[in-house]
N, C-alpha and C positions, 0 to 999 in steps of 0.2 A: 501284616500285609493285607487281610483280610480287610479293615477298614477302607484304608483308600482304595480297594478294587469298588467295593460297594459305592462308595463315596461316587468314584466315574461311572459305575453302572447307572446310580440311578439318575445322575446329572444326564448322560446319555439319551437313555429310556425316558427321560420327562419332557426331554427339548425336539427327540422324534416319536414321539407318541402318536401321533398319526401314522406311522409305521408298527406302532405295538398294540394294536385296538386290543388284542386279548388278552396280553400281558396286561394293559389298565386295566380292563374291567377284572382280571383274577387280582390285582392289587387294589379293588374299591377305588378306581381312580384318582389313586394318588398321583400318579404319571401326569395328567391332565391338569392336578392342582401346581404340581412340581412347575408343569409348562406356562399354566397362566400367570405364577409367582416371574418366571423368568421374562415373559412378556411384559407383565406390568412391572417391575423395577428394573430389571437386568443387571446382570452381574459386575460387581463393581471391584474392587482393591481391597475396602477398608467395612466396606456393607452401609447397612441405613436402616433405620426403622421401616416396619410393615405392618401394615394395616391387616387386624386378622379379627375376622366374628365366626364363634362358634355356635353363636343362641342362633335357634330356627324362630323364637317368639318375640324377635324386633320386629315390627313395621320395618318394612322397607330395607333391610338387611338382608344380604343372602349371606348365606356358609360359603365360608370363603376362609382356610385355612393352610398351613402344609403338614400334609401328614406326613413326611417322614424328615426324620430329626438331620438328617446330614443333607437334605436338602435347606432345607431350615437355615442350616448352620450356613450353608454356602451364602445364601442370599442375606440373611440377617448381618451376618460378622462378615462379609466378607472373602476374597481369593488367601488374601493375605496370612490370616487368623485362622481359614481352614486348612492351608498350610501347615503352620507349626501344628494346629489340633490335630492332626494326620500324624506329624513326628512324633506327637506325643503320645501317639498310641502305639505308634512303631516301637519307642523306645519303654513304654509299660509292656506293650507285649514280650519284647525282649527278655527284658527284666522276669517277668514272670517265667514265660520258659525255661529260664535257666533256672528256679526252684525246683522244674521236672514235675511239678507237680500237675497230675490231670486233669485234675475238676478246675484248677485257676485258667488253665488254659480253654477249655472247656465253657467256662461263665467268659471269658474276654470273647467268645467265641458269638455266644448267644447274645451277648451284649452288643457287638458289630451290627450283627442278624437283627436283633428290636431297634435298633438307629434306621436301620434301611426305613423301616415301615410304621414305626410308633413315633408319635410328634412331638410325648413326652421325657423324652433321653435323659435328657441333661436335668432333671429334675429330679431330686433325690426323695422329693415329695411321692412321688409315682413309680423310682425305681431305686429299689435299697442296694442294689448291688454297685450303682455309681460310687460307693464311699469307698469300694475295694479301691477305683482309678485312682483315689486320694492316697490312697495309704502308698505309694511308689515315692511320693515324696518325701517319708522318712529314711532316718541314717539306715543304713544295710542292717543292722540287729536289731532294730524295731521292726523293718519290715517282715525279716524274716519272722520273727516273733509276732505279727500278725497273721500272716499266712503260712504257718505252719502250728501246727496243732497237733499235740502228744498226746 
């Protein structure tokens, strides 16, 4: 559940950020980036590319990014897409809880947490714990035999 609370939080907090001057600037203005992404394409169905530069040494370029990944996700892919991406952490989180296991719940935890505010999520390149989200897709005895450890 933690995810999609985050998910509305920050969609919330980016589209009135002129009501949260202090929440942006303790979030390095991501609120403010979150707002100018939904200003300049608006939220759509199905999503759309977006134009994004991170180099400060173009001419004529400014930084112009989203830094947090489930904002990202909204505007990139879409209402539609962030949808089921929602269920399907509802239904990984699930899953996990019922091994009882603390630290999985725990890592799905901090994992929700670095979506809120890191850009790089969904990138396995930047974050090694995304292949845990993978491993929910195997039959029940692999999984478990992933995530549990004797």
């Amino acid at each position: 559940m933690i995810l999609p609370m985050l998910t509305l939080l920050i969609f919330y907090l980016s589209y009135n950020v002129n009501r949260f001057p202090e929440i942006d600037t303790l979030l390095s203005t991501r609120l403010s980036l979150g707002r100018t992404y939904i200003d300049q394409y608006g939220l759509t169905m199905f999503g759309h590319p977006v134009y994004e530069s991170t180099y400060f040494d173009w001419f004529g370029r400014a930084y112009q990014t989203l830094d947090s990944s489930l904002m990202r996700y909204i505007v990139k892919y879409g209402l539609v897409s962030t949808g089921l991406f929602m269920s399907l952490w509802m239904y990984i989180s699930r899953r996990v809880a019922n091994t009882k296991d603390f630290y999985l719940d725990l890592l799905l935890i901090c994992l929700a947490l670095e979506a809120f505010g890191d850009p790089w999520f969904l990138f396995a390149s930047y974050n090694i714990f995304i292949i845990l989200l993978g491993s929910v897709a195997l039959k029940d005895d692999q999984f478990r035999a992933v995530v549990k450890s004797d």
